[in-house]
N, C-alpha and C positions, 0 to 999 in steps of 0.2 A: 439178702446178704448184708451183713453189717462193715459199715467202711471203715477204713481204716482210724486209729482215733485221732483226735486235733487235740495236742498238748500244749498246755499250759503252765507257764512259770509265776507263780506265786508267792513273791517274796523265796522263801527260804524252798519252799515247797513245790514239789512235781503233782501236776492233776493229768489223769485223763479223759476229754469225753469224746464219747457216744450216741449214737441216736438222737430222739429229736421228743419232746415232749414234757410231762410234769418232768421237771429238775430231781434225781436221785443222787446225792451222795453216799457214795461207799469210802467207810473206813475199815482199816484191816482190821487185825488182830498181831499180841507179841510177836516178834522174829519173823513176821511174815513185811507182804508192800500189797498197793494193791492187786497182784496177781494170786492172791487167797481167793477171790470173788473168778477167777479165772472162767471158772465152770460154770456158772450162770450169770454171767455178764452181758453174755451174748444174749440167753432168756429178757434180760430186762431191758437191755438196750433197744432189742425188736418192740419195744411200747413206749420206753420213756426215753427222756433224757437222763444221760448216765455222768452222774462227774467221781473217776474214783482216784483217791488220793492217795499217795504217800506221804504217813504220818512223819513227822521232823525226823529226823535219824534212819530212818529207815527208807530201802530202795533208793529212787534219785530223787531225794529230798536230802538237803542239808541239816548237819545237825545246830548248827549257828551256837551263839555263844548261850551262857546264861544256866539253869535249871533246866534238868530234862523232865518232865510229870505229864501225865495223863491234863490235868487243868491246863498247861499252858499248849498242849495238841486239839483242846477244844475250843481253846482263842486262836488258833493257826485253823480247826474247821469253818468258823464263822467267818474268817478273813474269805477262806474259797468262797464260804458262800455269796459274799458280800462283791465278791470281785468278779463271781461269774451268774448268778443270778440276785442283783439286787433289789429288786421287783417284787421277788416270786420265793414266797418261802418251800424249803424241797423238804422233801422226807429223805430221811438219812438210816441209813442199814447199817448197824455196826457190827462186827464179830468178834469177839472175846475181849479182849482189850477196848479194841473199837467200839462195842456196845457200851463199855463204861465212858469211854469220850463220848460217843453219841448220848447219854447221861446227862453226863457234867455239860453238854451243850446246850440240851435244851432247857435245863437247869437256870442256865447263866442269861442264854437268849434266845430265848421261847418263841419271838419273835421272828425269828430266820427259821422255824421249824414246822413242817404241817405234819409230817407223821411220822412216826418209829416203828425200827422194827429193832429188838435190841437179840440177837444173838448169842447165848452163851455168856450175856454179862455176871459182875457179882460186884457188890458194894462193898465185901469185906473181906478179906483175905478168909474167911474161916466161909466163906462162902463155897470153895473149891473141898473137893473131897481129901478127908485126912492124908492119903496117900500121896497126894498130890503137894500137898504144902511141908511134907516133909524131904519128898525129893526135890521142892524147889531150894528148901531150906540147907540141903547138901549141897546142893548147884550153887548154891551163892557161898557158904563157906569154901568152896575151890577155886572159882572163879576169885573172890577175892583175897584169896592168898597168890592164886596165877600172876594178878595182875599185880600185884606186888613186884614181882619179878621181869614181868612182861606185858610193859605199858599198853601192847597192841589189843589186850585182851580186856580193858578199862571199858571200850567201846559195850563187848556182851556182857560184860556186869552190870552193869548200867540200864540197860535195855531189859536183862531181866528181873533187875530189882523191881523196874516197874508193876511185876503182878506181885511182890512184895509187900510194897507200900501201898497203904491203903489209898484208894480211890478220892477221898473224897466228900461220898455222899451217903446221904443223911437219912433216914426215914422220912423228914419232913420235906428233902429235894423232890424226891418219888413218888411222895404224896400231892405233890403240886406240877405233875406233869397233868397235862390239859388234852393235849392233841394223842390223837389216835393210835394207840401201839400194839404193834403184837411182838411177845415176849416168845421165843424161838429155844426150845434144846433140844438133844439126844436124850435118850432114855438112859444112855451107855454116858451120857458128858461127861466130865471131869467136876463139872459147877457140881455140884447136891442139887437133888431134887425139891428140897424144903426150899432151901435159899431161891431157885429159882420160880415158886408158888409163893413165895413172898415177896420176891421182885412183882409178879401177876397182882397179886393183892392190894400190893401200895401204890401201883398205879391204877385210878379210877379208869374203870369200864373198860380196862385191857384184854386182850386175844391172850391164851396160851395155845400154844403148838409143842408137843412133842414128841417127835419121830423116832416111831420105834425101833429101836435096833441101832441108832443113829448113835455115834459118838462128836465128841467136842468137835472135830473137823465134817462135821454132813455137807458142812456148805462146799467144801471142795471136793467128797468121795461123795457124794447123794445125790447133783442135781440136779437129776428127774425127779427126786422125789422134794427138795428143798428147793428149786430154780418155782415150780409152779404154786408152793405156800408164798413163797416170797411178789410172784406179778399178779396170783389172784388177789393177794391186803394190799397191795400200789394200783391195781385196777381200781377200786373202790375210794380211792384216794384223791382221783384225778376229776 
């Protein structure tokens, strides 16, 4: 049985861990905290140490002052990492969102990172299926007319402009990942199937995984079948 978790305050940011072992960081994905890993948290925690975060703004993390972006949630990861294993670089799981910070982290400091597993990420807005970026594209034309009207509503524009704006990164960041990744979708996701065999590609001697039948949420409706992809590539890691 796994104990209760020991939380931690981190500057602006809410962590919790887990278990006892290699150091894993979980970052969520948009409009989620870290109870998106809910359903196999428990799978990873039973082997490793688990630290899962609430990215700035979301959950019980602060949104502090300043630029809300993907880049500055991968200087608030490295902070976790640095403040609760400084030692010991972790492998870090990111989901949707979170696989693009988990990106832009190891991107920035490779140094704090032994292995990836990136989840559902996309480098480019045109990464996500047509469908997808055009119902994002309604959702932001209302939300930011709403908030016009209804400052309370400033907060969700904000938060989802972020799959919006592009990430960030590069052909040449992805091509200079080092350490060991397995690149993670559904068959059913939302990403494109190309975009994510190209995310596979640009990373040298990467894992693909794609579960079939899985949509962009597996990691929280699958994880008997996503809990044991996820602690067999962290077994191998330790």
């Amino acid at each position: 049985m796994i104990a209760s978790p020991t939380e931690h305050r981190i500057g602006d940011l809410h962590v919790e861990e887990t278990g006892a072992g290699m150091p894993v960081l979980l970052i969520h994905g948009n409009s989620g905290d870290l109870h998106d890993f809910a359903a196999v948290a428990p799978q990873l925690a039973a082997r490793h140490r688990v630290l899962a975060m609430d990215c700035r703004g979301y959950g019980r993390s602060a949104r502090g002052h300043g630029p809300l972006t993907l880049a500055r949630m991968a200087e608030d990861a490295a902070s976790v990492i640095r403040a609760l294993s400084p030692d010991v670089p972790v492998a870090v799981v990111g989901f949707s969102d979170g696989a693009n910070i988990a990106m832009l982290l190891v991107a920035r400091h490779p140094q704090l990172v032994r292995a990836l597993v990136l989840n559902s990420g996309n480098i480019t807005v045109k990464g996500m299926r047509f469908w997808m970026r055009v119902r994002l594209r309604v959702l932001d034309a209302i939300l930011r007319s709403v908030a016009r009207r209804v400052p309370a509503f400033t907060r969700e524009h904000e938060l989802m402009r972020l799959m919006l704006d592009q990430p960030g990164l590069g052909h040449d960041a992805l091509a200079g990942i080092r350490v060991p990744t397995l690149v993670l979708a559904g068959s059913r996701d939302i990403i494109r199937p190309a975009h994510t065999r190209m995310i596979h590609h640009l990373i040298a001697r990467s894992r693909l995984r794609v579960v079939r039948g899985g949509t962009h949420t597996g990691i929280k409706d699958l994880p008997d079948v996503v809990g044991p992809i996820l602690t067999g590539f962290l077994d191998e890691q330790e």
